[in-house]
The first five atom37 places (N, CA, C, CB, O) and aatype in JSON, in Angstrom:
{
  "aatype": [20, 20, 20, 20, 20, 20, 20, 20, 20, 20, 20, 20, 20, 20, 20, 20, 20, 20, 20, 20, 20, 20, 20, 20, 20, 20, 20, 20, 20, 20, 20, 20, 20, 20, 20, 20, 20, 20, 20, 20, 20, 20, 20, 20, 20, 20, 20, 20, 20, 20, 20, 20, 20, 20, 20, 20, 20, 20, 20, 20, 20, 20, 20, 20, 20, 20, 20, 20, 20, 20, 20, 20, 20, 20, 20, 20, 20, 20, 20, 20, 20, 20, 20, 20, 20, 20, 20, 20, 20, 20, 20, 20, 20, 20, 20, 20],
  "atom_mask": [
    [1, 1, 1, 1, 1],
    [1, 1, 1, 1, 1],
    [1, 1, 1, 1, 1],
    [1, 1, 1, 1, 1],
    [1, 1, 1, 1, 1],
    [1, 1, 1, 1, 1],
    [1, 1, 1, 1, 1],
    [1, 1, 1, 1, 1],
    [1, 1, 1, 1, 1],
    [1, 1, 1, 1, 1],
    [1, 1, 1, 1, 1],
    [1, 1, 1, 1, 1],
    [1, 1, 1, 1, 1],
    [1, 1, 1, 1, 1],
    [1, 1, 1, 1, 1],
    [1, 1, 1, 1, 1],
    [1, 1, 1, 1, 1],
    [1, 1, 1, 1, 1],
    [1, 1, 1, 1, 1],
    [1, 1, 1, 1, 1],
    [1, 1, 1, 1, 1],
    [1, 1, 1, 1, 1],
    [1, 1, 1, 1, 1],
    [1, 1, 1, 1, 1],
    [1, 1, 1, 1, 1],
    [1, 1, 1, 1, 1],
    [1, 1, 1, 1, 1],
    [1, 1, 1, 1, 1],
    [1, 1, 1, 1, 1],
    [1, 1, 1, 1, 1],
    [1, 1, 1, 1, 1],
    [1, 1, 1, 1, 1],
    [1, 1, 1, 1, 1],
    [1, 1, 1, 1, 1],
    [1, 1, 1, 1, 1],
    [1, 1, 1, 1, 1],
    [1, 1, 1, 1, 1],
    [1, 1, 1, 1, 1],
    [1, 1, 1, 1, 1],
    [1, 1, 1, 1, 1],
    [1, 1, 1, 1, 1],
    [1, 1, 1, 1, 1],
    [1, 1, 1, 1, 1],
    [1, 1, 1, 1, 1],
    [1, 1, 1, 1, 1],
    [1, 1, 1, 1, 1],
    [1, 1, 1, 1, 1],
    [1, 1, 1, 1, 1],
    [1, 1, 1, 1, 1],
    [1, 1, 1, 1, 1],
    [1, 1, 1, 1, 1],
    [1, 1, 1, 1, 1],
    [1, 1, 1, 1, 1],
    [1, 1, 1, 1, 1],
    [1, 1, 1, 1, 1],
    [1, 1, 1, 1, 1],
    [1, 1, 1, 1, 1],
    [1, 1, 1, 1, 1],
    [1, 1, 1, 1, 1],
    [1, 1, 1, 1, 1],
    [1, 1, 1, 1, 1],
    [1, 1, 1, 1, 1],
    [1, 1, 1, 1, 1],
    [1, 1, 1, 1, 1],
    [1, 1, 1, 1, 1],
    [1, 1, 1, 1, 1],
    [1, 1, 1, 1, 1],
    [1, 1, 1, 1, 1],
    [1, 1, 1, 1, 1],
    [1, 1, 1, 1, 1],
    [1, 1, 1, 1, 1],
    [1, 1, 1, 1, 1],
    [1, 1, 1, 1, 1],
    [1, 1, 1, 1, 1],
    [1, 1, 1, 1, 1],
    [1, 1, 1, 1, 1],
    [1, 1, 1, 1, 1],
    [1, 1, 1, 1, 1],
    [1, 1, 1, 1, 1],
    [1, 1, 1, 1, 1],
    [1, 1, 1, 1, 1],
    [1, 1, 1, 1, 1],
    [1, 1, 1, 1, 1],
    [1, 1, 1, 1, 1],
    [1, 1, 1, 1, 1],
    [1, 1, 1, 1, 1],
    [1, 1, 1, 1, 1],
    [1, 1, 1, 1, 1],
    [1, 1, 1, 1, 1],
    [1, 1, 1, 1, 1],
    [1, 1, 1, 1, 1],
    [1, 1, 1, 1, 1],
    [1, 1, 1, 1, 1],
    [1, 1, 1, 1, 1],
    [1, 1, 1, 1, 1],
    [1, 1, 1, 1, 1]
  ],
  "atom_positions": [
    [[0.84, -1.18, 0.0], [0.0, 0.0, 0.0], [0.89, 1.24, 0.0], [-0.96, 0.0, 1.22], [1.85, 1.33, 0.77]],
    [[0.53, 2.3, -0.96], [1.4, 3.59, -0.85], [0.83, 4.71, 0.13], [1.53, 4.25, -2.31], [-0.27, 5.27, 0.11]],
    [[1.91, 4.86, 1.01], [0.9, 6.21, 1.44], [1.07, 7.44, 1.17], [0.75, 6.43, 2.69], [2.18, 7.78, 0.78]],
    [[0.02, 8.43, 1.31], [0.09, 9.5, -0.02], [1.32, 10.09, 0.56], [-1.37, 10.77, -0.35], [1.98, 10.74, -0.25]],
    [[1.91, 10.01, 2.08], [3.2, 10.95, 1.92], [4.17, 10.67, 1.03], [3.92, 11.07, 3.06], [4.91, 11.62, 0.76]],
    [[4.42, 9.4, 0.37], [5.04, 9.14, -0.5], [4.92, 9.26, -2.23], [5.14, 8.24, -0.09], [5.6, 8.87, -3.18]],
    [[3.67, 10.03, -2.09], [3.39, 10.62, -3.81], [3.84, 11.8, -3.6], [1.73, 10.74, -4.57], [3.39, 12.58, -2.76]],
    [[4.9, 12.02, -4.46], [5.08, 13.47, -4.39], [3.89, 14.99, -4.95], [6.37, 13.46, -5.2], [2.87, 15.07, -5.65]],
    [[4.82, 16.09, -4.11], [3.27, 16.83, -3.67], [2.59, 17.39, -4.97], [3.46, 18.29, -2.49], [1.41, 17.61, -5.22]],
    [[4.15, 17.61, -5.97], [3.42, 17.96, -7.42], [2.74, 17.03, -8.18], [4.31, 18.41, -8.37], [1.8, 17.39, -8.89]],
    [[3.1, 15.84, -8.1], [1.95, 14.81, -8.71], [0.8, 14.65, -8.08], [2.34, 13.49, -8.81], [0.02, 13.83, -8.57]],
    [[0.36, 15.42, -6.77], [-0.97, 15.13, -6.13], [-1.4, 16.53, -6.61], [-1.05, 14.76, -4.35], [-2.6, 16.42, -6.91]],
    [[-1.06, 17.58, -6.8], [-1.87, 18.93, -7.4], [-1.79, 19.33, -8.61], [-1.56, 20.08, -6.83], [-2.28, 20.33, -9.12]],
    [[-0.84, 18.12, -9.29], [-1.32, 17.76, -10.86], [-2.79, 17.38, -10.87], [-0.46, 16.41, -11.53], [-3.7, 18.02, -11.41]],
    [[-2.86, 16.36, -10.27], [-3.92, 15.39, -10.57], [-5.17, 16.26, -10.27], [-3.83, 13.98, -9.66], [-6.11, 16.33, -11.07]],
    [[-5.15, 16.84, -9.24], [-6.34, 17.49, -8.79], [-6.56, 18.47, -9.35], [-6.43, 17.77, -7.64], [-7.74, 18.84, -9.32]],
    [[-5.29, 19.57, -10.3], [-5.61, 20.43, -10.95], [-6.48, 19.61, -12.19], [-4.39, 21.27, -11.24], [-7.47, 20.27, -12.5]],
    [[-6.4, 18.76, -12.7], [-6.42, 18.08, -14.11], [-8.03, 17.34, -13.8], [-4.82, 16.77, -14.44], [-8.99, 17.17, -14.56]],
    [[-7.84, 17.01, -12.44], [-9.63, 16.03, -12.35], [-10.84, 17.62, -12.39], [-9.94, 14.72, -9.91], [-12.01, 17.58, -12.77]],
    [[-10.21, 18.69, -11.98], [-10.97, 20.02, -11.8], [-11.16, 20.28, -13.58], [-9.89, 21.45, -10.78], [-12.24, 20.65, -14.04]],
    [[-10.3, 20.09, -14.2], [-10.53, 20.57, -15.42], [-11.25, 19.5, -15.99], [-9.34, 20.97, -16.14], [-11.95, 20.14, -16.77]],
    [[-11.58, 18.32, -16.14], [-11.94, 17.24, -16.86], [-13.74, 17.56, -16.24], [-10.91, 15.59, -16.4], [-14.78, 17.69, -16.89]],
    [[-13.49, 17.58, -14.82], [-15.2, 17.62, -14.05], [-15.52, 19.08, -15.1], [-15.34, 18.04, -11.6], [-16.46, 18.84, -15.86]],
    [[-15.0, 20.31, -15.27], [-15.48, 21.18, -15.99], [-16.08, 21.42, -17.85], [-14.58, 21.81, -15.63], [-16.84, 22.06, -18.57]],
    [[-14.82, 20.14, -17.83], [-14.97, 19.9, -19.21], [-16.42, 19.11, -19.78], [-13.72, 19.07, -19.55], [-17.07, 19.43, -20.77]],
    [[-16.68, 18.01, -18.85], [-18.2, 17.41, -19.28], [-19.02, 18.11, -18.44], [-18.5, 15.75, -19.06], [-20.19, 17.89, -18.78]],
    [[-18.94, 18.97, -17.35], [-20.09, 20.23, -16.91], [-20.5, 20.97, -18.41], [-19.22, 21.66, -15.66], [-21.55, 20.81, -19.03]],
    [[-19.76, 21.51, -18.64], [-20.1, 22.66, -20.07], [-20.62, 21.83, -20.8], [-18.82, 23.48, -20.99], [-21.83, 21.84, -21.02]],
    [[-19.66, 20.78, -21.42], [-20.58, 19.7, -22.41], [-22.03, 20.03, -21.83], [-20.14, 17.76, -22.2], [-22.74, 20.9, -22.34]],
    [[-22.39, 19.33, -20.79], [-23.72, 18.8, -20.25], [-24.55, 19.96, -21.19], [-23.95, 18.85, -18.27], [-25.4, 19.71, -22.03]],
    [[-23.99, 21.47, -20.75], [-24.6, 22.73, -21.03], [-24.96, 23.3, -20.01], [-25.59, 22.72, -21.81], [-25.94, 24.03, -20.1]],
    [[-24.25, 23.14, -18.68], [-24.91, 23.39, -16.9], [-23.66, 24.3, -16.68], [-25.05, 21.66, -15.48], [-22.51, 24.16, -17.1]],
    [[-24.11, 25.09, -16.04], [-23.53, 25.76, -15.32], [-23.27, 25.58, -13.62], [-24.08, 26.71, -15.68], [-23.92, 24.98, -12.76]],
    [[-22.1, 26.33, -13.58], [-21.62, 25.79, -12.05], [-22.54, 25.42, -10.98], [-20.84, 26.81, -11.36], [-22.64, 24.32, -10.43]],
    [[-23.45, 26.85, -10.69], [-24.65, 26.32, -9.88], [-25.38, 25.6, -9.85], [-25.28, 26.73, -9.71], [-25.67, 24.98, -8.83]],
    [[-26.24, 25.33, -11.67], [-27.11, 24.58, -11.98], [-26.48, 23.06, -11.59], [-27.51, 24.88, -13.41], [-27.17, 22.36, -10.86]],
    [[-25.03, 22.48, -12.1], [-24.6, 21.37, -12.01], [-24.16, 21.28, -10.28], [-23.47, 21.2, -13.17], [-24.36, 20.12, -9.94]],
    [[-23.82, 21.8, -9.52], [-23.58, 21.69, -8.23], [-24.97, 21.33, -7.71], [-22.93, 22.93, -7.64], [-24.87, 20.19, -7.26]],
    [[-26.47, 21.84, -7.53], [-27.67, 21.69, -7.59], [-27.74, 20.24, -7.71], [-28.28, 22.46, -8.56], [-27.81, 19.57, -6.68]],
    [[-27.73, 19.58, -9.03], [-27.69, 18.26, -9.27], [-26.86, 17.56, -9.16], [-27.94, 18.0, -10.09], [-27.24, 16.39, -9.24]],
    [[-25.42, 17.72, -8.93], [-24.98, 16.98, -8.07], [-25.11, 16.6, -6.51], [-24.17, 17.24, -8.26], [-24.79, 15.62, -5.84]],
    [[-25.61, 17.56, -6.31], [-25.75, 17.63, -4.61], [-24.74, 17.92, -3.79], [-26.13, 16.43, -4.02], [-24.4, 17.3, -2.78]],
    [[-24.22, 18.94, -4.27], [-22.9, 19.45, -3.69], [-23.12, 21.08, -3.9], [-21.42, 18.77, -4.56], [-23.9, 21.61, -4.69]],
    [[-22.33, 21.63, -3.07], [-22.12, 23.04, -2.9], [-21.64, 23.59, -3.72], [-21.53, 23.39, -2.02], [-20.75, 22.98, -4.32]],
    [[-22.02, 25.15, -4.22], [-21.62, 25.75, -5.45], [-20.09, 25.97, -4.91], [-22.56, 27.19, -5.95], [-19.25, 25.52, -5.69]],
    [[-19.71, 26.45, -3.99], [-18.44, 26.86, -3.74], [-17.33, 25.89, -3.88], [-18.42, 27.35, -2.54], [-16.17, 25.97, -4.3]],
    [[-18.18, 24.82, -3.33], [-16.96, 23.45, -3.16], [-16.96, 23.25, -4.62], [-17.46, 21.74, -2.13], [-15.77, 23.25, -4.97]],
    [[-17.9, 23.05, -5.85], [-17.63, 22.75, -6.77], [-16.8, 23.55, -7.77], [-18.52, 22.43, -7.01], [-16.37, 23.21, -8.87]],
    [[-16.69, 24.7, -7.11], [-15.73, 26.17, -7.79], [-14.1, 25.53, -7.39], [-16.16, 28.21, -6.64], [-13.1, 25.49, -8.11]],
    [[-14.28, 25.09, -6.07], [-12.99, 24.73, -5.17], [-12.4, 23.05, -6.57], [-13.76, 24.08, -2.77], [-11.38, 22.86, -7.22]],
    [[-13.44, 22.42, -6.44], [-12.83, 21.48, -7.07], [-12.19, 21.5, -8.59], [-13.68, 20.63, -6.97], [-11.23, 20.83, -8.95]],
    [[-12.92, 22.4, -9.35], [-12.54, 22.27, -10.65], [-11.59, 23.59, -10.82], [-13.84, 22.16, -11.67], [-11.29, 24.19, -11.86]],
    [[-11.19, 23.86, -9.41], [-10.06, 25.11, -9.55], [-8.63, 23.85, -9.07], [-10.44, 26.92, -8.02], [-7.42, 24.08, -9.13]],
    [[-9.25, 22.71, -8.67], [-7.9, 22.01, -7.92], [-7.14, 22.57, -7.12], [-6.97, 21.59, -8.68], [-5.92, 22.64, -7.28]],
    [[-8.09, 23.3, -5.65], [-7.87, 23.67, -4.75], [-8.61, 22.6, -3.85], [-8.09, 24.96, -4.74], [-9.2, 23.51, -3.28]],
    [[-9.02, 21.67, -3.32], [-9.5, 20.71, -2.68], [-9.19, 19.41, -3.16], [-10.7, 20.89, -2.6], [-9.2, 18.89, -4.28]],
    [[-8.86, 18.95, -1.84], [-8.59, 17.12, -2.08], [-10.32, 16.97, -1.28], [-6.62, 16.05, -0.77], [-10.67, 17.34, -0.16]],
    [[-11.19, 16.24, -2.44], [-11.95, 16.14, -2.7], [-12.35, 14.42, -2.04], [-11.87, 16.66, -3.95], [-11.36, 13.69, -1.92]],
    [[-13.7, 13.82, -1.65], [-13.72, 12.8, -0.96], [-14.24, 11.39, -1.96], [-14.62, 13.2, 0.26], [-14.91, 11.77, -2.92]],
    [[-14.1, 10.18, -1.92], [-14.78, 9.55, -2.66], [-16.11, 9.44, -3.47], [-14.71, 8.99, -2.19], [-16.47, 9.23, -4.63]],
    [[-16.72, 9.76, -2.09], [-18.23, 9.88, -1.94], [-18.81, 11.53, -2.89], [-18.57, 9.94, 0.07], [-19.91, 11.55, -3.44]],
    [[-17.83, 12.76, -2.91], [-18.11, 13.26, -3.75], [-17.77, 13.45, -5.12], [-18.15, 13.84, -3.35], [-18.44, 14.12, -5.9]],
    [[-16.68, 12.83, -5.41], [-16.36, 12.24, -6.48], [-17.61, 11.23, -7.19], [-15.11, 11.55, -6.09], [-18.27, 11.43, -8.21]],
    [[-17.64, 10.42, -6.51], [-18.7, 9.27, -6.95], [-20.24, 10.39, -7.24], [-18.95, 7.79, -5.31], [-20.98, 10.15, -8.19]],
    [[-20.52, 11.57, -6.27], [-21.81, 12.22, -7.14], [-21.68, 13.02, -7.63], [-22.82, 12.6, -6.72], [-22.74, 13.65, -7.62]],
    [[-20.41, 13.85, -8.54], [-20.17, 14.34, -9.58], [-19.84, 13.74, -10.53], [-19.59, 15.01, -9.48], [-19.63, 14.45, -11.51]],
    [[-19.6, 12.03, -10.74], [-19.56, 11.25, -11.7], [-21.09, 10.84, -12.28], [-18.74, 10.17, -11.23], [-21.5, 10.97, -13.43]],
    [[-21.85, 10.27, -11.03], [-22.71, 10.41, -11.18], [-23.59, 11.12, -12.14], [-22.72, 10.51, -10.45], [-23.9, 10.61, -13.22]],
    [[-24.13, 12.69, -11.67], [-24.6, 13.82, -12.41], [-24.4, 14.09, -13.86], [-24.14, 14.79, -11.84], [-25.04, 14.56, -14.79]],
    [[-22.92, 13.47, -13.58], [-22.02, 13.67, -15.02], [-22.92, 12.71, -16.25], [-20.08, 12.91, -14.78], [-23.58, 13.09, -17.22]],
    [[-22.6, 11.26, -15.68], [-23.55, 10.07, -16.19], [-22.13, 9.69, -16.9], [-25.24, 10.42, -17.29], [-22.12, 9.5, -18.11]],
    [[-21.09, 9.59, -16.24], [-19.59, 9.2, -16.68], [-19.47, 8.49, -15.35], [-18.32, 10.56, -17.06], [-19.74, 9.01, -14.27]],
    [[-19.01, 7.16, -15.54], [-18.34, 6.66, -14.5], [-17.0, 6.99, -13.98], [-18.33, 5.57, -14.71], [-16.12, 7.31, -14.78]],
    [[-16.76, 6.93, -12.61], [-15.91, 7.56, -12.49], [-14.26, 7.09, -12.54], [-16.33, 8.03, -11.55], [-13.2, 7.66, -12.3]],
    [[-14.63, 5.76, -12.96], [-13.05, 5.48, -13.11], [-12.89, 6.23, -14.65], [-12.57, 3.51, -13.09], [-11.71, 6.19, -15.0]],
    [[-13.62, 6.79, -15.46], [-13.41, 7.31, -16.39], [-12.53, 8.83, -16.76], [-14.46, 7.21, -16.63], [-11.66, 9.27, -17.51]],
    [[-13.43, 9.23, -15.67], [-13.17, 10.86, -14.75], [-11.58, 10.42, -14.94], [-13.94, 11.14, -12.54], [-10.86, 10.66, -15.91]],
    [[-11.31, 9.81, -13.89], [-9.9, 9.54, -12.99], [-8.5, 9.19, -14.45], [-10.26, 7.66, -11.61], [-7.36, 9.64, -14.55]],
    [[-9.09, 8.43, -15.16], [-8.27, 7.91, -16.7], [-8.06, 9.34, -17.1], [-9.3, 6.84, -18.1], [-7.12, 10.03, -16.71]],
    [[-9.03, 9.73, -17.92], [-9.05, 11.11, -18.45], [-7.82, 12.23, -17.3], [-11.01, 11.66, -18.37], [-6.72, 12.63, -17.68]],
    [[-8.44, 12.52, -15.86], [-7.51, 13.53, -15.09], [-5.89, 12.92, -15.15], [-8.1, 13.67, -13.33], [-4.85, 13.58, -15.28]],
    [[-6.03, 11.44, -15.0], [-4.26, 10.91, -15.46], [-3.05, 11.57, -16.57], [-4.43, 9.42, -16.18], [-1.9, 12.01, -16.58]],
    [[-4.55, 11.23, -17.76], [-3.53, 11.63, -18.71], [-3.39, 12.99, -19.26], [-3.66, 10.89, -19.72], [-2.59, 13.27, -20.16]],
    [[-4.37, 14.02, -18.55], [-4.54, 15.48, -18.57], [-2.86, 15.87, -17.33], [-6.6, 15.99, -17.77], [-1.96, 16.69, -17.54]],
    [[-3.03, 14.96, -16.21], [-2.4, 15.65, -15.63], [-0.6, 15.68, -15.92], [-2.89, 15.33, -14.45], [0.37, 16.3, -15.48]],
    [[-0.89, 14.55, -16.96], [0.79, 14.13, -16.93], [1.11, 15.41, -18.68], [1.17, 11.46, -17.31], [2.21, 15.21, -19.21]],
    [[0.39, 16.3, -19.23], [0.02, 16.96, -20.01], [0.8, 18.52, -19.79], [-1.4, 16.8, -19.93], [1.27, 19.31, -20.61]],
    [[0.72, 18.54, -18.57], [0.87, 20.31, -17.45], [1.99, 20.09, -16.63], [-0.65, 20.77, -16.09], [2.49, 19.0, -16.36]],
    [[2.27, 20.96, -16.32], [2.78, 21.17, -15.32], [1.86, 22.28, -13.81], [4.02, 21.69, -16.02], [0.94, 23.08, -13.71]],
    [[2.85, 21.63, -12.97], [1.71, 22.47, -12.15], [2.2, 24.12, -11.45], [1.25, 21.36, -10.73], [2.92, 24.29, -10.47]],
    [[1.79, 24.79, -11.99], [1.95, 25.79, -11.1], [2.58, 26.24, -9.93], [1.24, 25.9, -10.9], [1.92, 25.75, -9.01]],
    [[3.38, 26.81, -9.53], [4.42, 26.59, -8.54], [3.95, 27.02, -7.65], [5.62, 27.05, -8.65], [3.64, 28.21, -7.68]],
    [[3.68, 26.17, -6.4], [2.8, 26.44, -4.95], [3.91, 25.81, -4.01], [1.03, 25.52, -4.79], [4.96, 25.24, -4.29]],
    [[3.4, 26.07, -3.01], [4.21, 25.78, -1.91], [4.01, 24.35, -1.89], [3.87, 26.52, -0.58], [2.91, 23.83, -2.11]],
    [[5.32, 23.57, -1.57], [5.91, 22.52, -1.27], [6.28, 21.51, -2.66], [5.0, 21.93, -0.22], [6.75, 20.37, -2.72]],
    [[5.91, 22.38, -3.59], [5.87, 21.85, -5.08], [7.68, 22.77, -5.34], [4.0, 22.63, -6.32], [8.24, 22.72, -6.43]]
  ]
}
């Protein structure tokens, strides 16, 4: 088992920058907007601003109902944010 102290910190705010952009990318598809799609996901407009900015480490359980909403499973989400994230670089933040 890995534990995340051992992923380094830019490959964990890759990923999360890249799952924020992918959740945004089939939001717009849908044709929803932030609120409207936060609404039906059942999640908070702010948190969903937070996530697809890849400022939040985000929980299974809300992962699983923004896949949901999406009508994308979410190991799909996660494929897609992989190969988005290995794409970028990340932005230079602290501990990166």
């Amino acid at each position: 088992m890995i534990d995340q102290q051992d992923i380094p910190v830019c490959e964990l705010e890759s990923f999360k920058i890249a799952f924020g952009k992918v959740v945004e990318r089939h939001r717009v598809a849908e044709g929803l907007g932030q609120r409207a799609f936060a609404r039906v996901a059942g999640i908070g407009n702010s948190h969903l601003r937070l996530i697809e900015s890849g400022g939040v480490n985000l929980s299974f359980a809300t992962a699983f109902k923004i896949s949901s909403a999406l009508g994308v499973a979410l190991f799909e989400l996660v494929r897609e944010a992989e190969i988005l994230a290995k794409e970028f670089e990340v932005p230079a933040r602290k501990g990166c």
